[in-house]
DOVEXDO-51383 format. One record per residue (C-alpha): residue number from 0; residue in three letters; chain; x negated, y negated, z. Coordinates in pm, whole numbers, plus 50000, padded with zeros to 5 digits. Example, Ala and Ser with C-alpha at 12.3 -4.5 7.8 and 13.67 -1.06 7.14 Angstrom:
<atoms>
(0, "Ala", "A", (48770, 50450, 50780))
(1, "Ser", "A", (48633, 50106, 50714))
</atoms>
This chain:
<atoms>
(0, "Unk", "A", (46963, 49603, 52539))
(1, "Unk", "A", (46948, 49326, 52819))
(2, "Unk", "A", (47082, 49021, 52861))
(3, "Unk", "A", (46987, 48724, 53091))
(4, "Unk", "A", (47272, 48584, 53391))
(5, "Unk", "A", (47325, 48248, 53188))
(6, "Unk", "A", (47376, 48444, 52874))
(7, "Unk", "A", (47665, 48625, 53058))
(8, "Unk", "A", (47738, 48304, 53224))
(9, "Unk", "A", (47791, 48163, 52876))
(10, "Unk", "A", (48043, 48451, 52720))
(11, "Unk", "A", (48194, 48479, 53087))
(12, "Unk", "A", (48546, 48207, 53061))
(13, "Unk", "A", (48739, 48177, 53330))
(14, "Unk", "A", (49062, 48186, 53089))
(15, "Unk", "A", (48978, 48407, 52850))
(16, "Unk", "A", (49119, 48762, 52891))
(17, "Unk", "A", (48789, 49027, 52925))
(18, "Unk", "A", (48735, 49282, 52665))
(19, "Unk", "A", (48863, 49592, 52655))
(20, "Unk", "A", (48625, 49860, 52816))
(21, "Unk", "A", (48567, 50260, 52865))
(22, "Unk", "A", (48276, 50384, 53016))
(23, "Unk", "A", (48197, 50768, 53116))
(24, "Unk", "A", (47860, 50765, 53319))
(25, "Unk", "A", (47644, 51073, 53267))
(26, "Unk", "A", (47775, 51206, 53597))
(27, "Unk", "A", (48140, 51178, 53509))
(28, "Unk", "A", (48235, 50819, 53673))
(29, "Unk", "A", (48496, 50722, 53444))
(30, "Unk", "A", (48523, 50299, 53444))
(31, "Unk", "A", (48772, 50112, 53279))
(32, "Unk", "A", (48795, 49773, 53198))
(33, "Unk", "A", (48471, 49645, 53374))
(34, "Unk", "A", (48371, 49308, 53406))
(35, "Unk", "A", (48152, 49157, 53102))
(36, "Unk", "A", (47882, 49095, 53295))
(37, "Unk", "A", (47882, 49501, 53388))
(38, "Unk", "A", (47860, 49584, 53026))
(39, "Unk", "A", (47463, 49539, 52986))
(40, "Unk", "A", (47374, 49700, 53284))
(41, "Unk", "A", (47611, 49986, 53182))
(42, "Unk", "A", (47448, 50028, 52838))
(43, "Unk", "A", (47115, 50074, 53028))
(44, "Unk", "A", (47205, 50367, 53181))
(45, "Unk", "A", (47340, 50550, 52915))
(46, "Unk", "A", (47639, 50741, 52901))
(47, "Unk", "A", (47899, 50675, 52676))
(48, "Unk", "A", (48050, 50335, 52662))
(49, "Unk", "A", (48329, 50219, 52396))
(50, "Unk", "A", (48417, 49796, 52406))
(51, "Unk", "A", (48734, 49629, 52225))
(52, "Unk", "A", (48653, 49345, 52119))
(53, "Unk", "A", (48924, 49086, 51984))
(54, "Unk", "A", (48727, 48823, 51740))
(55, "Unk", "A", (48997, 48544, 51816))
(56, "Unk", "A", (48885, 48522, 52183))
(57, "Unk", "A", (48536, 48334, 52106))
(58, "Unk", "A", (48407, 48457, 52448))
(59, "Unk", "A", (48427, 48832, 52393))
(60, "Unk", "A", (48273, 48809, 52031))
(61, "Unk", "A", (47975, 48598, 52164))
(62, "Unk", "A", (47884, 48974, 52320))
(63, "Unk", "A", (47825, 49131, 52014))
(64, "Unk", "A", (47518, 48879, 51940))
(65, "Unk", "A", (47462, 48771, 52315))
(66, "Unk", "A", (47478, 49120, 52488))
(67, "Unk", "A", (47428, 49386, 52198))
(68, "Unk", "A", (47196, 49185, 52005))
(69, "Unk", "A", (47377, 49304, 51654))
(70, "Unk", "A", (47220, 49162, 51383))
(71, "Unk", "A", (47351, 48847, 51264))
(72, "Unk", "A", (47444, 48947, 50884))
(73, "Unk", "A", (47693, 49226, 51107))
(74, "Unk", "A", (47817, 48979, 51374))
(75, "Unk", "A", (47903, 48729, 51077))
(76, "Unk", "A", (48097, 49006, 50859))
(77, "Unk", "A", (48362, 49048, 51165))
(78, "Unk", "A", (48436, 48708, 51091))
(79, "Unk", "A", (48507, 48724, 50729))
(80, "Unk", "A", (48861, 48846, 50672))
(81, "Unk", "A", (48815, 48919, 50329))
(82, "Unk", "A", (48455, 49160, 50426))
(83, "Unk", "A", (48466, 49479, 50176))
(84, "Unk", "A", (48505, 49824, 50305))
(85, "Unk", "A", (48165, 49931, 50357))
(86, "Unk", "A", (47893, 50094, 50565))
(87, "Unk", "A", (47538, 49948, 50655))
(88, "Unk", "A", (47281, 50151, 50855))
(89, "Unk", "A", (47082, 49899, 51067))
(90, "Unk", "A", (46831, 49961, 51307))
(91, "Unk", "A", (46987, 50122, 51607))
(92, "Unk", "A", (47341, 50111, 51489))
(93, "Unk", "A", (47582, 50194, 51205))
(94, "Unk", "A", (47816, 49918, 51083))
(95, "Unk", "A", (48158, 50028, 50930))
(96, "Unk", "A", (48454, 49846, 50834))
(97, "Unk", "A", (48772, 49973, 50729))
(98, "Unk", "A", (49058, 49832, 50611))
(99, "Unk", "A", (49386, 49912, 50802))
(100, "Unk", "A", (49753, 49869, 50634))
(101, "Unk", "A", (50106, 49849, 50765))
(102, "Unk", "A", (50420, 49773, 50639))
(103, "Unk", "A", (50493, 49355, 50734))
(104, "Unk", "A", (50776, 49306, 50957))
(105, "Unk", "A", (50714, 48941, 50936))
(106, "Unk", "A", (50879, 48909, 50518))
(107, "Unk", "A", (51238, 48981, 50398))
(108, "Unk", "A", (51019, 49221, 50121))
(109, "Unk", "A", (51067, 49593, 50230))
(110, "Unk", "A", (50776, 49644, 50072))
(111, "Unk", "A", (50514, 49399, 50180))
(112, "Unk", "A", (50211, 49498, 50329))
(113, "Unk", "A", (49979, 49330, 50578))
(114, "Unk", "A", (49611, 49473, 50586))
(115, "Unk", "A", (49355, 49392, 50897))
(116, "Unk", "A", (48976, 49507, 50862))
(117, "Unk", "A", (48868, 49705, 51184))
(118, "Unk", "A", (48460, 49642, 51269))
(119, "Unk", "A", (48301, 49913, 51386))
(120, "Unk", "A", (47909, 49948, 51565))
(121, "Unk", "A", (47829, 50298, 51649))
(122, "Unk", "A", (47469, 50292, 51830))
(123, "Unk", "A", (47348, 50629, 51991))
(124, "Unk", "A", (47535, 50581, 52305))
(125, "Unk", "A", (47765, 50312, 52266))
(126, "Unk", "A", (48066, 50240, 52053))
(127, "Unk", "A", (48163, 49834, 51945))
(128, "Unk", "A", (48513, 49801, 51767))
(129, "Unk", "A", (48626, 49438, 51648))
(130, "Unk", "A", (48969, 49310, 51503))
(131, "Unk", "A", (49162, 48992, 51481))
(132, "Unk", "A", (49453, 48987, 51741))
(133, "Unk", "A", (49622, 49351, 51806))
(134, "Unk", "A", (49586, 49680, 51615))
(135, "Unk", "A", (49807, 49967, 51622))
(136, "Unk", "A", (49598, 50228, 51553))
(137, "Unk", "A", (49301, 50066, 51839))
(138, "Unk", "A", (49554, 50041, 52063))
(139, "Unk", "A", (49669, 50416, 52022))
(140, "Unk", "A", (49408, 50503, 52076))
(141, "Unk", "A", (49247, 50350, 52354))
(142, "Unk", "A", (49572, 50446, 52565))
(143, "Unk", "A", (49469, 50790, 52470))
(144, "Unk", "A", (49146, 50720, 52646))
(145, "Unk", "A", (49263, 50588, 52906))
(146, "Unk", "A", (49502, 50882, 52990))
(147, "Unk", "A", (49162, 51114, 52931))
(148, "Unk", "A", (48823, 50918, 52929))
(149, "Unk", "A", (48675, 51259, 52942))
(150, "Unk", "A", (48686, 51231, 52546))
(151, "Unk", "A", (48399, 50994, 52614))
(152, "Unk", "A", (48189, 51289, 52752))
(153, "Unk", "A", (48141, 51414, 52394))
(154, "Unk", "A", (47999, 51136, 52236))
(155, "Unk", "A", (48119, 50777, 52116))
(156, "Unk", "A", (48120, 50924, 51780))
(157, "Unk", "A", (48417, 51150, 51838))
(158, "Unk", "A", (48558, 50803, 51979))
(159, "Unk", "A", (48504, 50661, 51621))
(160, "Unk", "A", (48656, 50946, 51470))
(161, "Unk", "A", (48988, 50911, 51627))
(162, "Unk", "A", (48987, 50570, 51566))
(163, "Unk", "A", (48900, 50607, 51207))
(164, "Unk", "A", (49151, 50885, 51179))
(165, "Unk", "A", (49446, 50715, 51312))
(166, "Unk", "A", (49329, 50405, 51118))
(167, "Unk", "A", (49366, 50645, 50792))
(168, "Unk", "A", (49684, 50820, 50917))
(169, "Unk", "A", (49879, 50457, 50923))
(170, "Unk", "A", (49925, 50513, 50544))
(171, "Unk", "A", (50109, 50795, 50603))
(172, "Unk", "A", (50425, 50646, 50695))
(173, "Unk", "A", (50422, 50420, 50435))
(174, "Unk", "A", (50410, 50732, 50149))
(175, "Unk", "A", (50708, 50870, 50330))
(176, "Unk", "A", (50858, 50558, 50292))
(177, "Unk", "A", (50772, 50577, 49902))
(178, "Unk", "A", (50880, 50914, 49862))
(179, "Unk", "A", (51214, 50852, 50011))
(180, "Unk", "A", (51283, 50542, 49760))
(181, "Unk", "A", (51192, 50761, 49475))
(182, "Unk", "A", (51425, 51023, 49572))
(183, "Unk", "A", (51706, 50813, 49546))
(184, "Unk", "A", (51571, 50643, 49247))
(185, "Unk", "A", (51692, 50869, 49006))
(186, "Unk", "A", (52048, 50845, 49091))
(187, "Unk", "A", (51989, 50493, 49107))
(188, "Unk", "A", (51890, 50420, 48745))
(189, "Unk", "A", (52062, 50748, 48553))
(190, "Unk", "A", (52373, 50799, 48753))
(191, "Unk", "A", (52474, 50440, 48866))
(192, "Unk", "A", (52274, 50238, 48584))
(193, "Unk", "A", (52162, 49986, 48906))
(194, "Unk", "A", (52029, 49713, 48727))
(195, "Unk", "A", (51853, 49584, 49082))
(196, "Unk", "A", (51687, 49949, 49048))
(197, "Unk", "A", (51439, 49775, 48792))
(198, "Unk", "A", (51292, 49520, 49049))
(199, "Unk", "A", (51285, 49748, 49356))
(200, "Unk", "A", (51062, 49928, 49103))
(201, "Unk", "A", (50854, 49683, 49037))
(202, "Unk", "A", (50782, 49640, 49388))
(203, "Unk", "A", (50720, 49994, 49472))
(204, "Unk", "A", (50480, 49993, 49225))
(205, "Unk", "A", (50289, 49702, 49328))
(206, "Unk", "A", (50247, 49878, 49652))
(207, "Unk", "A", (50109, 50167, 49548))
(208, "Unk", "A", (49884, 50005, 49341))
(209, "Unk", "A", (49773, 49782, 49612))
(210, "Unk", "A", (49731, 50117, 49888))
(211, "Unk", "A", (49518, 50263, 49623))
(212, "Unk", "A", (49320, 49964, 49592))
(213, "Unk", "A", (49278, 49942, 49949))
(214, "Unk", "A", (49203, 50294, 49977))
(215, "Unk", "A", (48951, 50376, 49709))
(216, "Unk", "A", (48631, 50146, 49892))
(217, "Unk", "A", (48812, 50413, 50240))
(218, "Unk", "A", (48686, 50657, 50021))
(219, "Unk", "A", (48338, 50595, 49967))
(220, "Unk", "A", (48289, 50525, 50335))
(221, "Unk", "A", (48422, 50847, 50468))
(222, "Unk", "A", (48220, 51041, 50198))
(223, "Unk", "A", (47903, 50918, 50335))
(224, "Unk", "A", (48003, 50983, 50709))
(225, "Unk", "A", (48032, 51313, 50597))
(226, "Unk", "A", (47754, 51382, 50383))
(227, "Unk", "A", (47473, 51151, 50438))
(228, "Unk", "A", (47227, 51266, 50675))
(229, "Unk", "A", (47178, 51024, 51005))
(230, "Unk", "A", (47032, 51034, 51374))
(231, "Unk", "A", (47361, 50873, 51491))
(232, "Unk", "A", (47566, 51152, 51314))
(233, "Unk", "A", (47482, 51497, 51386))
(234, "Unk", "A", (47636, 51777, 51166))
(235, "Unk", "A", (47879, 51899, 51439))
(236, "Unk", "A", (48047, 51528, 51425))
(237, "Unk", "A", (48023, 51505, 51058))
(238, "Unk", "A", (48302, 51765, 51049))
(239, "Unk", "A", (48474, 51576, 51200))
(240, "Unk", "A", (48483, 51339, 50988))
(241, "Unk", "A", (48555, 51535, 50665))
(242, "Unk", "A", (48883, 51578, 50818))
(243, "Unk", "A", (48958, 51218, 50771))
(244, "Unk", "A", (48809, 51293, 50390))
(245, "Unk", "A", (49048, 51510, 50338))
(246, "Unk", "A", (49344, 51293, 50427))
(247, "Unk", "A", (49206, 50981, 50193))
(248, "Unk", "A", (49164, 51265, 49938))
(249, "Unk", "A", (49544, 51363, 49984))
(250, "Unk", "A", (49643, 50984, 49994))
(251, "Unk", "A", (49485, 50922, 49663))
(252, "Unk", "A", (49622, 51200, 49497))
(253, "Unk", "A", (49967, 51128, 49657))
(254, "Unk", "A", (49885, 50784, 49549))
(255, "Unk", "A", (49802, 50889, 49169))
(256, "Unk", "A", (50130, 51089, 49160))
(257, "Unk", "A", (50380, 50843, 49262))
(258, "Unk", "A", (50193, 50618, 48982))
(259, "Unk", "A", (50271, 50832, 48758))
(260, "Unk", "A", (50632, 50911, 48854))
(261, "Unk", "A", (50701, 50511, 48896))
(262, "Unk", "A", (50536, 50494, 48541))
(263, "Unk", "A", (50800, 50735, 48393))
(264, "Unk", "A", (51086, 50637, 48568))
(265, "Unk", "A", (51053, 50270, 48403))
(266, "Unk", "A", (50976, 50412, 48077))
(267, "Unk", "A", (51281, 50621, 48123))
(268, "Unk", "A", (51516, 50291, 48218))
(269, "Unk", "A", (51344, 50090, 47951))
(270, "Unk", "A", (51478, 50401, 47740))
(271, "Unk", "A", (51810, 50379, 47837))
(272, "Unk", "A", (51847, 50032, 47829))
(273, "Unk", "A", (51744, 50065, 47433))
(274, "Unk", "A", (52044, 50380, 47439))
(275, "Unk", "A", (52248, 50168, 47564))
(276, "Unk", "A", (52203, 49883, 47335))
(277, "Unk", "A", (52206, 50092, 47049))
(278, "Unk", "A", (52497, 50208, 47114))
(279, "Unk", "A", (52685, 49899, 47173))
(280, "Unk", "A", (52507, 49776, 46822))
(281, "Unk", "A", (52652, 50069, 46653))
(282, "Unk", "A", (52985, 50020, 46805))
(283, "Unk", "A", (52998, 49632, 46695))
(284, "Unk", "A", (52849, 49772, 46325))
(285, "Unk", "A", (53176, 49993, 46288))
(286, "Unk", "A", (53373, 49687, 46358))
(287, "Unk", "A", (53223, 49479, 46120))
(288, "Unk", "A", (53247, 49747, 45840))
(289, "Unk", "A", (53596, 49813, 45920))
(290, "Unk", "A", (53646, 49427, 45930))
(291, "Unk", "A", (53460, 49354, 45559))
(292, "Unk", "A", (53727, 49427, 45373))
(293, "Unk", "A", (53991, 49261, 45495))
(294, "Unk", "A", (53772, 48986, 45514))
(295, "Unk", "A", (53676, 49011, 45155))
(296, "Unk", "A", (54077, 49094, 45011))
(297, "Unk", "A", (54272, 48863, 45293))
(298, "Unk", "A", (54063, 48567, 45141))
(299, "Unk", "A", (54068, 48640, 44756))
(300, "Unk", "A", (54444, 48685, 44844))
(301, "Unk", "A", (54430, 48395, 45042))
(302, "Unk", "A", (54296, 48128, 44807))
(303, "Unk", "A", (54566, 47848, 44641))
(304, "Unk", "A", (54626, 47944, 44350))
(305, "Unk", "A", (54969, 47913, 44178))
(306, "Unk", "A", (54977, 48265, 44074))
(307, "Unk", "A", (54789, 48575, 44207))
(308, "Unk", "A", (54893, 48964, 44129))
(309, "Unk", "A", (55144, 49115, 44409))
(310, "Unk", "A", (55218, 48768, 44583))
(311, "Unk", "A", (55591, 48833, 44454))
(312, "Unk", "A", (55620, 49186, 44479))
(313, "Unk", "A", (55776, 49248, 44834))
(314, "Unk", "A", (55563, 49619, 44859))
(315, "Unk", "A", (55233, 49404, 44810))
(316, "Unk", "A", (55107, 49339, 45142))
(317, "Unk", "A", (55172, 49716, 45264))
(318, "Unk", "A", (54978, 49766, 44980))
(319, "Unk", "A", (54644, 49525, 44950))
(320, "Unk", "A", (54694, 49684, 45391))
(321, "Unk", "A", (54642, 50022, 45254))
(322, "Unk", "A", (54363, 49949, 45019))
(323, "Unk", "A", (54185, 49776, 45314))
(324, "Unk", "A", (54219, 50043, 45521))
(325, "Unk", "A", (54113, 50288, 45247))
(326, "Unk", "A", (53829, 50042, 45137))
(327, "Unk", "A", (53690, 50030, 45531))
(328, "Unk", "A", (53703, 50412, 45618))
(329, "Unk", "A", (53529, 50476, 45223))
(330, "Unk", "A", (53232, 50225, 45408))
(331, "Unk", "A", (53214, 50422, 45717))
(332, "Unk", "A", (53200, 50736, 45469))
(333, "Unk", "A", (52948, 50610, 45298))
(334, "Unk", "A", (52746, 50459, 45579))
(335, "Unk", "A", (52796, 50774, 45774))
(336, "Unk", "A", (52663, 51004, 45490))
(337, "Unk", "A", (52352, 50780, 45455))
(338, "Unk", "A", (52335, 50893, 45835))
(339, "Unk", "A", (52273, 50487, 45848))
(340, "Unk", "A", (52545, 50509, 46153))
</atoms>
């Protein structure tokens, strides 16, 4: 992998800001942050050598084609935001992407996310990783390296591996997050009846169906780094990587369970709602029962007519009251009996 001057001369701008840059020589020289032109001669004479690359500066990603010599269908993926989680064996490299996720502090929605896809070219001494702009879990963990570039000295792969770990381990924040609004849930919806409870539900649920959607392709990629057989992976590394199996397998099933419990906690409000409603209905039903009859006798007794019984019998409206009480609770006997309140 060599480059010519004017080819560095090209990706070389005076104003754009240099990639990022670990290198551990075979004898233990530890250089950081080298200059671009550096990197080629670098990568020919082996050790281990780990780039950050940022795709918005147009200089530094000219090095993955100009100085690496990637192959195009890979250099034109890290420029695709919407590239699926995947892994592609080339010749001389492995290409991974993953899909990061964080909580946006950019939205008045507590529960918005904002996802960035982390490129990754592992080749058998060198390790490539390109994102758009800054990245958390990059950035973690290249000041790790910097505080101990000696991590270097055991391959890029266990380079990848933290990276791909704390990639993984940024969803972990956001299930404690979950798991803290669905402990106050319940007192939300069957203590306090908060009818707001119903669209902070809504939301929660959306995000955990979108974290499982963003996790599952995680998934598939960490199973083969584990299982599948390469020269770029040797089977003391691939443990390694299980580890970070094991958390997407512990995601996903915290993932699946929180499903579940948002699931039932709406069916349950959607339950009480219908309670409650019933119960109002039943309420207004003994009214109107109680209210037939003097519906029914105040108008026969009501109507203008010269002569009707009692209207000159001074005991008659205590009684036709009486007989409309008596007539009302005989309803509500009767209605009560046919268990039809």
């Amino acid at each position: 992998m060599t480059t010519t001057p004017a080819a560095l001369l090209s990706i070389d701008q005076p104003h754009d800001p240099p990639p990022r840059s670990i290198y551990r020589s075979p004898s233990g020289e530890d250089i950081i942050d080298c200059h671009p032109r550096d990197i080629a001669p670098l990568l020919a004479q082996g050790g281990s050598l780990w780039v950050d690359i940022d795709s918005t500066v147009r200089s530094q990603h000219a090095m993955l084609e100009k100085v690496f010599r990637f192959h195009p269908l890979a250099v034109e993926d890290t420029l695709n935001p919407n590239s699926r989680v995947k892994l592609e064996e080339y010749d001389g490299f492995l290409f991974v992407i993953i899909r990061g996720v964080a909580l946006a502090a950019s939205t008045d929605d507590p529960y918005d996310l904002e996802t960035k896809d982390l490129y990754c070219f592992l080749g058998p001494h060198f390790l490539v990783t390109v994102h758009a702009g800054p990245m958390a879990s990059v950035d973690r963990v290249a000041e790790q390296l910097r505080r101990s570039p000696d991590l270097l000295a055991r391959g890029v792969e266990r380079a990848l591996h933290a990276i791909l770990d704390d990639t993984i381990d940024s969803y972990f924040p956001i299930l404690q997050q979950i798991d803290e609004f669905i402990d106050g849930l319940e007192e939300r919806v069957f203590v306090n009846f908060d009818e707001t409870a119903l669209r902070d539900l809504f939301h929660v649920k959306r995000l955990v169906l979108s974290l499982r959607r963003y996790l599952q392709p995680s998934r598939e990629v960490m199973n083969v780094l584990t299982n599948r057989p390469s020269t770029l992976l040797t089977l003391d590394v691939q443990l390694y990587f299980r580890d970070i199996y094991d958390h997407v397998l512990r995601i996903n099933d915290a993932l699946d369970t929180y499903r579940d419990l948002l699931s039932s906690t709406m069916d349950s409000y959607l339950t009480q709602v219908s309670n409650r409603l019933g119960a109002t209905t039943k309420a207004l039903s003994v009214v109107a029962t109680m209210s037939l009859p003097f519906v029914v006798v105040s108008g026969m007794w009501g109507m203008n007519f010269g002569k009707i019984p009692l209207s000159g019998w001074p005991y008659g409206f205590w009684v036709l009251l009486f007989v409309q009480l008596g007539l009302g609770g005989l309803l509500l006997l009767y209605l009560r009996r046919r268990r039809l309140l």
